[in-house]
Phi, psi and omega in degrees: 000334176300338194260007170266320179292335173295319193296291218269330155250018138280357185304134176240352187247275163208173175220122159249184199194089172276162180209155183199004152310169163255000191178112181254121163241042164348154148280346197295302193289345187292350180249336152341293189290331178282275267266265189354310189271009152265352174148312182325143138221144175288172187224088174330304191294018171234100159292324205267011159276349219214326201296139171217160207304311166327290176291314191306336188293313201287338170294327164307304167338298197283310186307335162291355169093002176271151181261127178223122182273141161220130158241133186236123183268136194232167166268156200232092352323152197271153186306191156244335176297314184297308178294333162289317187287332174273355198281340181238030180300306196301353187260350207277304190264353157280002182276310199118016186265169173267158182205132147218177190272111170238139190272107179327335204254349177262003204242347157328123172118305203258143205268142193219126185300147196284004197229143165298157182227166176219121140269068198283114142085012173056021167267294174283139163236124146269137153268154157232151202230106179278147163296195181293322174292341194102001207222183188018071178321113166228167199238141162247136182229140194213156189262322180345089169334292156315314196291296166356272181304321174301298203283332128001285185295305188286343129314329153261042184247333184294283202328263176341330165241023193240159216276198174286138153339296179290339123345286154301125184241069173322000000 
């Protein structure tokens, strides 16, 4: 993740953040996700339960003129991890990223790099290369032109057809 918060505060434009798993088994998250699955949901109106070192970058980010996207391609019923992940979506866009939602059957058509990305500046891409499960996350950072554009293209084409957050309802 470091070399995405580096990434993310060097940004002078933008970052988008495509994602297209159904199911993350971060460690960061396991006790989140137990909580979550016992009942816990945050209270947007308690920042100082949920606010975390993540947000202040992405708000700093954002206060700085990038404009920052997360598309997330989901399968349909959405998973439980996608439903805890939308459930807390909301600290994502009081931070300041824009975030939406594409539905899989709708994601037909587009052509998509086999990995979640980071896009900085229509320059940089991180990949991040998940096991199978979803977990022990590694990032390739690349330069690449070509890669660019394809991860470029292929996020606005999600981005376009996918809904607003506030929009989605799983």
């Amino acid at each position: 993740m470091t070399v995405i918060r580096e990434s993310l505060a060097a940004a002078k434009r933008s970052a988008v953040h495509l994602e297209m798993r159904d199911v993350y088994t971060v460690e960061s998250e396991r006790d989140s996700i137990t909580a979550w699955r016992n009942g816990f949901r945050r209270d947007p109106a308690d920042w100082a339960s949920w606010w975390r070192p993540w947000h202040d970058l992405v708000h700093a980010t954002v206060a700085r003129g990038v404009v920052m996207r997360r598309a997330r391609i989901v399968s349909e019923p959405v998973s439980e991890y996608i439903r805890y992940e939308y459930d807390g979506t909301f600290t994502n866009i009081t931070a300041g990223e824009l975030v939406r939602w594409l539905p899989r059957r709708r994601a037909t058509g587009i052509a998509l790099p086999g990995n979640d990305f980071w896009l900085f500046d229509d320059e940089t891409v991180i990949v991040i290369h998940f096991d199978g499960n979803g977990g022990a996350p590694s990032d390739e950072v690349s330069t690449d032109a070509d890669l660019a554009k394809l991860c470029a293209s292929a996020f606005e084409a999600v981005w376009e057809r996918a809904i607003p957050h506030e929009e989605y309802h799983p």
